[in-house]
Every structure is written in C-alpha cells, then in structure tokens.
C-alpha positions as CSV (number, residue, x, y, z in Angstrom):
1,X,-23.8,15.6,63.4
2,X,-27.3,17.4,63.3
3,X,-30.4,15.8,64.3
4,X,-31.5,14.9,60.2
5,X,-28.2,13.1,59.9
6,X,-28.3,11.0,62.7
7,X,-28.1,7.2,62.5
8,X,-30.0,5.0,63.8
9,X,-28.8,2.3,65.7
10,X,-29.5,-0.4,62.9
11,X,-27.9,2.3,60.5
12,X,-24.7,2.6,62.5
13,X,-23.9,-1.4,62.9
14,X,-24.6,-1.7,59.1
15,X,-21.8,1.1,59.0
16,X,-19.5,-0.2,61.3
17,X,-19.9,-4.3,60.5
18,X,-16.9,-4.3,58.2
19,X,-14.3,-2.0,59.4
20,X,-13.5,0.1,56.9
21,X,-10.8,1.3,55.0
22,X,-10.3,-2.4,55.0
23,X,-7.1,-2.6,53.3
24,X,-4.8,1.1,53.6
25,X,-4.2,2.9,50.4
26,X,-1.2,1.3,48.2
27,X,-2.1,-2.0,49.0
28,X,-2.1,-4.9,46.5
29,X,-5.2,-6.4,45.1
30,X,-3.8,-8.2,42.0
31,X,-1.0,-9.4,41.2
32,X,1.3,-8.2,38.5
33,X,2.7,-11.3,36.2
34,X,2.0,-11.0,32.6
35,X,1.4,-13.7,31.0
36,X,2.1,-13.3,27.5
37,X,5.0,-11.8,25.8
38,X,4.9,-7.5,25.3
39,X,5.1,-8.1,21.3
40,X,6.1,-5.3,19.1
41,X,5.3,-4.6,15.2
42,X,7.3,-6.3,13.2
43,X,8.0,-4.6,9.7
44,X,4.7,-4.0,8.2
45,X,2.2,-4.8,10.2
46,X,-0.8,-2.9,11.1
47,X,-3.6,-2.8,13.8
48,X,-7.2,-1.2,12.8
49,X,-9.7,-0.5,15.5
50,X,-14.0,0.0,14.7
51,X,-15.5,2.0,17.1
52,X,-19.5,1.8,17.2
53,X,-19.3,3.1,20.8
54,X,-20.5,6.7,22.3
55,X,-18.4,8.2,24.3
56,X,-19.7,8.3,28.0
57,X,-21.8,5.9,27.5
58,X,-19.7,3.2,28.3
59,X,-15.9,2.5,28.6
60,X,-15.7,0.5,25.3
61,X,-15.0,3.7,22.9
62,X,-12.1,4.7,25.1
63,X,-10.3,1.5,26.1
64,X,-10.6,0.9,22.1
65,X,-8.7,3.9,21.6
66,X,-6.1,3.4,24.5
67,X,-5.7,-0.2,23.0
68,X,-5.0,1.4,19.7
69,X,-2.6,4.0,20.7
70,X,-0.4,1.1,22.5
71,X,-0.1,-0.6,19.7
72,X,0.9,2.4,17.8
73,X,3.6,3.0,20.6
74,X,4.7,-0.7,19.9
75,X,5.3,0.2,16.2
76,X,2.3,-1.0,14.8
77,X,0.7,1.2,11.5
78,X,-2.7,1.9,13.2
79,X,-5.8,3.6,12.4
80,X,-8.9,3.7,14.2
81,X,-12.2,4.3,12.5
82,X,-15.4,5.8,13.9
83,X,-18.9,4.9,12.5
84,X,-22.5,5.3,13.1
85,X,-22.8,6.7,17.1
86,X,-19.5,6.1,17.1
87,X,-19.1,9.2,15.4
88,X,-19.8,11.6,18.1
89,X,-16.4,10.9,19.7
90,X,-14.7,12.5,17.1
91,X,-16.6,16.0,18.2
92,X,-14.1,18.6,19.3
93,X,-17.7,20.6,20.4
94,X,-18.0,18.3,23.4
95,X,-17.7,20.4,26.6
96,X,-20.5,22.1,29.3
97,X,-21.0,25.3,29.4
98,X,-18.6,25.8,27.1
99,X,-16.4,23.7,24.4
100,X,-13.5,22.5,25.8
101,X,-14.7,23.0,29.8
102,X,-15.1,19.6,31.3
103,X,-18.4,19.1,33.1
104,X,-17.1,16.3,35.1
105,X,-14.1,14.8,35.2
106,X,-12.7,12.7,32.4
107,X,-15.5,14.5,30.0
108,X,-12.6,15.3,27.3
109,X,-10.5,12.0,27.8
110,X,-11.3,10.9,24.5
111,X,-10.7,13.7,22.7
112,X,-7.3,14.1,24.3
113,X,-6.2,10.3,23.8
114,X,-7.3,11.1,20.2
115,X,-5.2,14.0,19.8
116,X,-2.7,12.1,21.5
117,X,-3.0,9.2,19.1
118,X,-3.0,12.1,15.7
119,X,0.2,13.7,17.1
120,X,1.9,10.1,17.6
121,X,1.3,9.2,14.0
122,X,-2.2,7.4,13.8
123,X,-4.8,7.7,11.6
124,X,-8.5,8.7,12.7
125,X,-11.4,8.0,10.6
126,X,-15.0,9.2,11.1
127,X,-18.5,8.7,9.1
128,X,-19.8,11.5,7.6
129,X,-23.5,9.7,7.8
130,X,-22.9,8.4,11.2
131,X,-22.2,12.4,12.3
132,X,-25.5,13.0,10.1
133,X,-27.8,11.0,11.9
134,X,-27.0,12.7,15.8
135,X,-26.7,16.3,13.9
136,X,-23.2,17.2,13.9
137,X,-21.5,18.7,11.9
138,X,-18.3,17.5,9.9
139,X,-16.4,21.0,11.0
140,X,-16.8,20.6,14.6
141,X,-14.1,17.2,14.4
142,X,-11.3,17.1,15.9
143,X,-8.0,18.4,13.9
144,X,-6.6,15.9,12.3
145,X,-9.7,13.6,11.8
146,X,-10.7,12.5,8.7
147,X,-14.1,12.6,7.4
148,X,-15.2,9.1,5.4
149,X,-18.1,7.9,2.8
150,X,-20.4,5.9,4.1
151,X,-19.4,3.1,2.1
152,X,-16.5,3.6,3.2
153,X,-16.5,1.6,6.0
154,X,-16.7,-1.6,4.7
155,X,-14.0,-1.1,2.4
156,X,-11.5,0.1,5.3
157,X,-12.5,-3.1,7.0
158,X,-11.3,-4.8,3.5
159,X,-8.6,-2.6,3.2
160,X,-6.7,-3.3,6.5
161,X,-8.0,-6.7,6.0
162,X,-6.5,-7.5,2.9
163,X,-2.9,-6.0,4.4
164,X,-3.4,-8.6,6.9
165,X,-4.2,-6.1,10.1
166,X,-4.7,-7.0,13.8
167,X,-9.1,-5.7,13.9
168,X,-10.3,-4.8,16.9
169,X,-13.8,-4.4,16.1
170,X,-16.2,-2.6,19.1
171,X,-19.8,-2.6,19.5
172,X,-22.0,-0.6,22.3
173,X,-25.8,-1.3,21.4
C-alpha cells in the first residue's frame, strides 16, 4: 500500500470492527415460502400495465415490465402501455457512444425485456406526445411498439377496464 493510501489507525479499526465477508457467498438471507398460490390466466383474462416511469431513473419502469411479462408467461392477454416520460423506454436509440453499446451494465435491460415481451406475444403501447415532449422521435421505437394518440390513454385504461383486466398502474414523479 503506498503512503496516500495508508490508513490510519482510527481508519483501520472502523475497517476491521465487523469482520467481513460476514456471511460466505451462497448463503441464505431470506427464506423461500410463498405465500400465495402461483395463479395462472384462466380463459380470457387479461393484465395491463401503465408505465409513467423513465428508465434508469428508478427500478419501477422495469419491475413493471418484468411483472408484466410473468403474467404473460402465466397465460394472461397482456399489454403494457407507455405514457408521458414513460415514453423514453420505448427508445431503441438508447446506448453510449453508440446505439445499442451499453455504457454501464444493465443500460439496455429494458429494451431487451421489451423485446422479450413483443416476441412472447405482448402488446407494447407508447405515447406519441409523451415521446414529443423529451424530443424523440416515433421511428427510433423499438420494433414491434406501437405508437398511440394521446387520448389514447385513457381510453386503453377503459378498454382493459371494461374487459375486466388485472392494472398495474406505475408512477415515478
């Protein structure tokens, strides 16, 4: 260790008080009982996600989308809908220096759970308006995303209501 990086002696109890790892790798922390049953879609039955989250910012936008590509897995008709910020997670122009390049890990796991989630069958919505008010553009989406009105949000919400869908609604401020 070179002189700069040398602790001092207050430094090096603080360091070694609690000995550390304190538990080795692989070792427990929760249990593992779930509580309530793993239910499945029965016929019909849909599950429709809001997302008002920004990608990065938080991990709202992306468990919302994990949540909603599970319950597409467990049969359910699912669509997930993208509004106002919300919108930018729908960009297939995310990437540093380049699209596509991650600049830190996990940069693109959105946009690969949502091209997960197209391929599997669900639907993806975005707002045109929402995408207008950060400057992007409604070609740089990813494939298989579908560009909505901005009235159009209210009457998906009434749509999936009305065919008695699970809503997940999400809000980042």
């Amino acid at each position: 260790m070179s002189d700069t990086a040398a602790l001092t002696d207050v430094e090096q109890k603080s360091l070694t008080e609690i000995p550390h790892p304190s538990l080795p790798e692989g070792s427990s922390l929760y249990g593992s009982t779930k509580v309530f049953p793993d239910y499945q879609a029965e016929n019909g039955e849909t599950y429709f996600t809001l997302v008002h989250g920004i990608a990065h910012e938080s991990s709202v936008s992306f468990v919302a989308v994990l949540q909603a590509t599970r319950a597409l897995r467990k049969g359910f008709e699912t669509a997930i809908y993208f509004y106002g910020p919300g919108s930018l997670n729908c960009l297939a122009t995310r990437g540093f220096p380049t699209t596509g390049t991650s600049a830190f890990p996990g940069e693109h796991n959105i946009n690969n759970q949502l091209k997960t989630f197209i391929a599997e069958g669900g639907k993806v919505y975005c707002c045109r308006f929402g995408l207008s008010l950060h400057g992007a553009r409604e070609e740089d989406l990813i494939e298989g995303v579908i560009p909505t009105h901005p009235l159009d949000v209210q009457d998906a919400l009434i749509h999936y209501a009305r065919k008695g869908a699970i809503i997940n609604s999400t809000y980042q401020l």
